[in-house]
C-alpha positions as CSV (number, residue, x, y, z in Angstrom):
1,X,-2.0,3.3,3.1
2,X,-2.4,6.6,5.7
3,X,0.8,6.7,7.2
4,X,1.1,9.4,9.9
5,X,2.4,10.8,13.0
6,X,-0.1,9.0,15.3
7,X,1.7,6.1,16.2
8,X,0.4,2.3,16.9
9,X,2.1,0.1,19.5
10,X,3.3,-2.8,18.2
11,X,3.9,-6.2,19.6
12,X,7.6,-6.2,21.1
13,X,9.5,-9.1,22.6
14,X,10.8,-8.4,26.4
15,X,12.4,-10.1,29.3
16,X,10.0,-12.2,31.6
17,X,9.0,-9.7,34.2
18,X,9.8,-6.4,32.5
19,X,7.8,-3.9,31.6
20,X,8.3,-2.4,27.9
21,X,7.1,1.0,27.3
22,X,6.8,2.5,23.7
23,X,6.8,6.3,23.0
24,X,4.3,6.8,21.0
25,X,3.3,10.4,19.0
26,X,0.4,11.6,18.9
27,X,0.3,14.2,16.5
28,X,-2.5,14.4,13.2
29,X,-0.5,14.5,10.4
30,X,0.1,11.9,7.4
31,X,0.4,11.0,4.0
32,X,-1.3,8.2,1.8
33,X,0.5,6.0,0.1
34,X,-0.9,4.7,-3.2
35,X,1.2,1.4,-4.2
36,X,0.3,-0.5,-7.2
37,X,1.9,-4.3,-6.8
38,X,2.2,-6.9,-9.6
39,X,2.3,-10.9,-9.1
40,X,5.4,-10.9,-11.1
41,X,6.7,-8.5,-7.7
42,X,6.9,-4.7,-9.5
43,X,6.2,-2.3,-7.5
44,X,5.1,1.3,-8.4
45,X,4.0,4.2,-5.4
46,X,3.4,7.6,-5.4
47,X,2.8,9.9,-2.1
48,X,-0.3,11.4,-2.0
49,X,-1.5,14.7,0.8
50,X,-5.2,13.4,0.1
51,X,-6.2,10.6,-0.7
52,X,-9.0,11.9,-2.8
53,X,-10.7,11.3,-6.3
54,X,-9.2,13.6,-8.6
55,X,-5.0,12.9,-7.3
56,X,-6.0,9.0,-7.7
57,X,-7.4,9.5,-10.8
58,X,-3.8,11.5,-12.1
59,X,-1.7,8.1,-10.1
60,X,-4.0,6.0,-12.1
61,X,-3.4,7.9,-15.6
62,X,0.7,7.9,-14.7
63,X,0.4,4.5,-13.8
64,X,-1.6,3.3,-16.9
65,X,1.4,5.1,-19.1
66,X,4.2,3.3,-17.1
67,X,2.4,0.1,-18.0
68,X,0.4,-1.2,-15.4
69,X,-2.4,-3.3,-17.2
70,X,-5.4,-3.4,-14.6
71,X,-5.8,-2.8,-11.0
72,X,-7.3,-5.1,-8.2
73,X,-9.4,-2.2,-6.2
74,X,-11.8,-2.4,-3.3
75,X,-14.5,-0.2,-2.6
76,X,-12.9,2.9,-1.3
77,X,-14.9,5.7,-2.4
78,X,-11.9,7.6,-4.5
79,X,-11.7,3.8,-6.1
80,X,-15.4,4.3,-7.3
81,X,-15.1,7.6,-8.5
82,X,-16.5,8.6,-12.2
83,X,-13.4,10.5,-12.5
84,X,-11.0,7.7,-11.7
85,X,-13.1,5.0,-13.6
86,X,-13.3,7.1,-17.0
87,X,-9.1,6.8,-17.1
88,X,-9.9,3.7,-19.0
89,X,-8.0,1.4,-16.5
90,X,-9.5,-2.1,-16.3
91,X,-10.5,-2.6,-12.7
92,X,-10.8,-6.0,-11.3
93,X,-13.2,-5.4,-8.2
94,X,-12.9,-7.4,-4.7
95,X,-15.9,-8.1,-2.4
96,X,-16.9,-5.8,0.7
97,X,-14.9,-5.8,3.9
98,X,-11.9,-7.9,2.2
99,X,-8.9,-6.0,2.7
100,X,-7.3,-9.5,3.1
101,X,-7.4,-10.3,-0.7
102,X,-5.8,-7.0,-1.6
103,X,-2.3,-7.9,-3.2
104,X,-1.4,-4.4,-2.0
105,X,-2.8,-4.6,2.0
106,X,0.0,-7.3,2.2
107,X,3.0,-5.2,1.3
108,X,1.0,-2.7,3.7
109,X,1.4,-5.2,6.2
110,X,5.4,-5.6,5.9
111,X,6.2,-2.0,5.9
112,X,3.8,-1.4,8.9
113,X,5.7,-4.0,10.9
114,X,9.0,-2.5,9.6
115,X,7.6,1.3,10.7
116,X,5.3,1.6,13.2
117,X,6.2,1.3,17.3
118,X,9.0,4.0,17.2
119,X,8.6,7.9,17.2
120,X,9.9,10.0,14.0
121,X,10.0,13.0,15.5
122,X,8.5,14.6,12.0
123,X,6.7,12.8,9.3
124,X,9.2,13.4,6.6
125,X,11.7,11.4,8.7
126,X,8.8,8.2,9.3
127,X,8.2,8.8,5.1
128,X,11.9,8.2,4.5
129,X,11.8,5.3,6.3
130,X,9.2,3.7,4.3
131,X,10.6,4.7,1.1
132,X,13.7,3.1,2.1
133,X,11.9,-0.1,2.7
134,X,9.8,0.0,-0.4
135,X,13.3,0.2,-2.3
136,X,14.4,-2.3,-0.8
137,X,11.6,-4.4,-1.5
138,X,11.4,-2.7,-5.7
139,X,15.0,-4.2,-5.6
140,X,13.8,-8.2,-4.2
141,X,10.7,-8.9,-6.4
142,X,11.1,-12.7,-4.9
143,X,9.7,-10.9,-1.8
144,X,6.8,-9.3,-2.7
145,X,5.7,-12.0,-5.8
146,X,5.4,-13.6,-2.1
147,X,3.7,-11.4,-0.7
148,X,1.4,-10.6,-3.1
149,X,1.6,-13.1,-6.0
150,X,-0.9,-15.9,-5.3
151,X,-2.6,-18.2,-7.6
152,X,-6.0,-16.7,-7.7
153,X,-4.5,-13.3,-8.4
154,X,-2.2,-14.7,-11.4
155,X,-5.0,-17.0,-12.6
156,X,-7.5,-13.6,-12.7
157,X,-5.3,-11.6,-14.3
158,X,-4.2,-14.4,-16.9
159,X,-8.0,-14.6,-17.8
160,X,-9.0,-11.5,-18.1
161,X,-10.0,-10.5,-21.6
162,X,-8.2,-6.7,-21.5
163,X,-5.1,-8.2,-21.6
């Protein structure tokens, strides 16, 4: 997940009649956010300044020696890397253009709507705020096994041979 400095409006509930206005920054700057969720509801991240080949490829090697056993990718071009393929992790691939069956997009989705619509004032500040939340959500695994535990995920990972 890029999470930055340029803000997205969000939808907001208001009187009948009223006008809402959200400050919004607009400034380049942001972080990626590599999160690794299992249907049991672990969660391991790491912050990342690029979300390149070779720093995915060093998340995927830390991650592999904490005990993560495969990882549901999509076709993001640091996910099809040489470099990040030869760590020996077992990859379970998802079709094109299907962010929706990424276990991962829907934690995404819950910090986004816990984040985004306010200003930060500095991206360190909006970063805290999500590692707050993803605390929170480490410390309630009934929360994001909902999220991001569903049958065909469980059933996949059951099957798989590499495990």
């Amino acid at each position: 997940m890029r999470l930055g400095l340029h803000g997205q409006v969000r939808r907001r509930w208001c009187s009948r009649g009223f006008k809402l206005i959200q400050p919004l920054e607009i400034r380049y700057l942001w972080r990626y956010l590599a999160l690794a969720v299992t249907p049991t509801g672990q969660l391991w991240w790491r912050w990342l300044t690029a979300f390149r080949k070779d720093p995915v490829a060093e998340v995927v090697r830390e991650w592999q020696e904490q005990g993560v056993d495969a990882l549901v990718w999509d076709n993001a071009p640091a996910h099809k890397a040489h470099v990040v393929r030869d760590t020996g992790m077992p990859l379970l691939p998802l079709p094109p253009y299907s962010p929706e069956l990424n276990p991962a997009e829907r934690v995404f989705e819950e910090l986004r709507r816990d984040v985004e619509g306010r200003p930060y004032g500095t991206l360190e500040a909006k970063m805290a705020r999500v590692e707050a939340r993803l605390q929170a959500m480490a410390a309630n695994p009934d929360l994001v096994r909902r999220l991001a535990g569903w049958t065909w995920i469980t059933d996949a990972i059951t099957a798989a041979s590499f495990l």
